[in-house]
C-alpha positions in Angstrom: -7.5 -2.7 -13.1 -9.3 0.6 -14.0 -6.9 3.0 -16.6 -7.6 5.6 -13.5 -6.1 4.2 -10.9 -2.8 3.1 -12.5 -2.3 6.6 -13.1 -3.0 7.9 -9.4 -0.7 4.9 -8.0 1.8 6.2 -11.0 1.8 10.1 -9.3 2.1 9.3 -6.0 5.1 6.8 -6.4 6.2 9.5 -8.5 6.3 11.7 -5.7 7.3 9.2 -3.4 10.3 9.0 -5.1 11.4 12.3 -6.4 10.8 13.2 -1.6 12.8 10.1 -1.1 15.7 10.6 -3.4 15.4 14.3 -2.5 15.4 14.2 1.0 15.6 10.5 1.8 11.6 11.0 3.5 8.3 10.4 2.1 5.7 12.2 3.6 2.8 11.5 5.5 0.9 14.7 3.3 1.8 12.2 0.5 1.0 8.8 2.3 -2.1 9.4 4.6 -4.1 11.3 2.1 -3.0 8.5 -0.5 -4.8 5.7 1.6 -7.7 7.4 2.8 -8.7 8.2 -1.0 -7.9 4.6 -2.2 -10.2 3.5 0.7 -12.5 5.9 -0.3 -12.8 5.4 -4.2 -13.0 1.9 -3.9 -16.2 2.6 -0.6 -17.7 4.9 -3.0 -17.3 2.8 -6.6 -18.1 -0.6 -5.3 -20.1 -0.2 -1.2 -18.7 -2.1 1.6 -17.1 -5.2 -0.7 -15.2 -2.2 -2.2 -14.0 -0.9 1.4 -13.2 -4.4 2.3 -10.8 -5.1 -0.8 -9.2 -1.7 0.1 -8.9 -2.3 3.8 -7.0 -5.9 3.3 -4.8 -4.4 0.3 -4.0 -1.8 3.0 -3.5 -4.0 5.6 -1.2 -6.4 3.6 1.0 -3.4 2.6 1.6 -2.6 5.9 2.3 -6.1 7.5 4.7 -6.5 5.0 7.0 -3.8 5.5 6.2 -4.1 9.2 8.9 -6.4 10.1 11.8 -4.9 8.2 10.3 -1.3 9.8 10.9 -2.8 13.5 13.8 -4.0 12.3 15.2 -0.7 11.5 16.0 -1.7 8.0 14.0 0.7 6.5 11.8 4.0 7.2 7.9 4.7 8.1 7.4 6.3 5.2 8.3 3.5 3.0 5.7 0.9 4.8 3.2 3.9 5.2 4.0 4.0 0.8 3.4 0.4 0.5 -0.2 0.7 3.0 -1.6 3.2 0.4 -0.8 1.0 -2.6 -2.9 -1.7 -0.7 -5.3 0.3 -0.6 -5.8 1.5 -4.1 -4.4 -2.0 -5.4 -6.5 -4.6 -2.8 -4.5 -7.5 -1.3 -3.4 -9.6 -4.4 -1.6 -6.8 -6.0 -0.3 -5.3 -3.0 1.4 -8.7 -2.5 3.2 -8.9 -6.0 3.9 -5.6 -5.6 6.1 -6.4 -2.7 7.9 -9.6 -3.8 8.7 -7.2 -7.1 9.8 -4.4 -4.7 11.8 -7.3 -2.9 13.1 -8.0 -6.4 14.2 -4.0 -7.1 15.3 -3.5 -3.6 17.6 -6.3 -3.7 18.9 -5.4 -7.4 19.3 -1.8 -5.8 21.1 -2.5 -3.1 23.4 -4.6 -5.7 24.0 -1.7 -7.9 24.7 0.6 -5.0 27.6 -1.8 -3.8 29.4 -2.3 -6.8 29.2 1.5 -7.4 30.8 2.1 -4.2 33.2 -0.5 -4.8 32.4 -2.7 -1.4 30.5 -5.9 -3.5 33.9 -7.9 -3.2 34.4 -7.5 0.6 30.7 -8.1 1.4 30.8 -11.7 -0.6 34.1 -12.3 1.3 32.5 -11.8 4.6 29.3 -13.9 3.5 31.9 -16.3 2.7 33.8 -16.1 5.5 30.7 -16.2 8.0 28.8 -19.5 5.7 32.8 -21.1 7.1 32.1 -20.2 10.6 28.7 -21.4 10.6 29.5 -25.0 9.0 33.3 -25.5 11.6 31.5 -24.4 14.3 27.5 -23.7 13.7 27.8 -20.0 14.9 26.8 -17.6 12.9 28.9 -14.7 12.9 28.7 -12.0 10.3 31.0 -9.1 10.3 29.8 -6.0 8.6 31.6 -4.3 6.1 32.5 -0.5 7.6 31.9 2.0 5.4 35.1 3.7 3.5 36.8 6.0 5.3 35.7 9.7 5.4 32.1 9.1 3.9 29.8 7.3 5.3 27.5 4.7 3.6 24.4 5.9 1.4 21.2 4.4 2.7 19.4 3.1 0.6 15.8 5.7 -0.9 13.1 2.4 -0.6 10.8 4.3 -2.2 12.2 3.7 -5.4 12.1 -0.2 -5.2 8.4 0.1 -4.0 7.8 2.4 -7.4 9.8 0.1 -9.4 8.1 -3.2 -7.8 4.2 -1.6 -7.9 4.5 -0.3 -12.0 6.2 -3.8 -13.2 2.9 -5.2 -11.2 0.8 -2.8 -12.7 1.8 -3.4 -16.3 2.2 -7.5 -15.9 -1.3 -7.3 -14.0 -2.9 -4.8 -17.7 -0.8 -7.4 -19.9 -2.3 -11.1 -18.3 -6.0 -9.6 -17.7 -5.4 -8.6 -21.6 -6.1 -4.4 -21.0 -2.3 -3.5 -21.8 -3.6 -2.6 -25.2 -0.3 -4.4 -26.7 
C-alpha cells in the first residue's frame, strides 16, 4: 500500500471521527468527495484495472454495512465511511477492515456497557432468553431499558470503522514488509 494513501484514509477517518463523536454525524462533504477521489486516484494512477479495484473496494464497503444500515443498527454516514475506504483501499482490505471494525465495534459497545453499569443485566437477559430458547425453542430476548432519566448513548461507528481500517493498514505495511519496523 502506497505511504500516500494511508495518510489520506488516516485524515478522513480522522475527521470522521472527531463529526461523529462531535455531533454523532459524518458527513456526506466528508464521505462523497472521499470516494469519488479514491476512485479517481486509483483511474488516474493505474487506467481502468485501477477503477475496477476501487469500484469493488467501494462496493464491498457498502454491502457490508448495508444490512446493519436497513437494520437501523447504525447510520448512513457510517456505511457511506466504510464505501470510501473501499474505494481507496480495493476489496481485500476493505473486507479486513470490516471484520477489524466488527472487532472494535463489539469491544466498544463492551466498554460503553460496563461504563454505564448495564453489562450485568444484559448477560442476565442473554441468559435468561438462551433458557427460553432450549424449554421451549422461542427466542425471546428482553431488552435492557435504559436507566432512568437519561437515555442510552448510541454508539459514534465511526470510531470502530477508524479503529478497524488503521490496525488493517498497519498489519497490511507490517506482512507486505513496508512498515519500516
Amino acid at each position: 500500500m502506497d505511504l500516500l494513501i494511508g495518510a489520506i484514509v488516516c485524515v478522513m477517518l480522522s475527521v470522521a471521527v472527531v463529526t461523529d463523536l462531535w455531533d454523532q454525524k459524518i458527513p456526506n462533504l466528508l464521505t462523497l468527495p472521499a470516494m469519488f477521489a479514491g476512485l479517481a486516484y486509483h483511474g488516474l494512477a493505474r487506467g481502468l484495472d485501477g477503477l475496477a479495484f476501487s469500484a469493488a473496494g467501494l462496493a464491498l464497503g457498502l454491502a457490508v454495512m448495508l444490512v446493519p444500515f436497513l437494520l437501523r443498527l447504525m447510520g448512513g454516514g457510517d456505511v457511506k465511511l466504510m464505501a470510501a475506504v473501499g474505494a481507496w483501499l480495493g476489496a481485500a482490505d476493505v473486507f479486513s477492515a470490516f471484520l477489524f471494525t466488527c472487532l472494535a465495534g463489539g469491544l466498544y459497545a463492551l466498554f460503553m456497557l460496563l461504563r454505564l453499569g448495564l453489562l450485568p443485566r444484559v448477560l442476565r437477559n442473554i441468559r435468561d432468553a438462551f433458557l427460553v430458547l432450549l424449554a421451549t425453542r422461542k427466542l425471546e430476548y428482553a431488552p435492557v431499558p435504559a436507566p432512568v432519566g437519561r437515555p442510552l448513548p448510541r454508539l459514534c461507528y465511526g470510531l470502530a470503522i477508524a479503529a478497524g481500517t488503521v490496525f488493517t493498514l498497519v498489519y497490511t505495511a507490517w506482512e507486505r514488509g513496508t512498515l519500516g519496523l
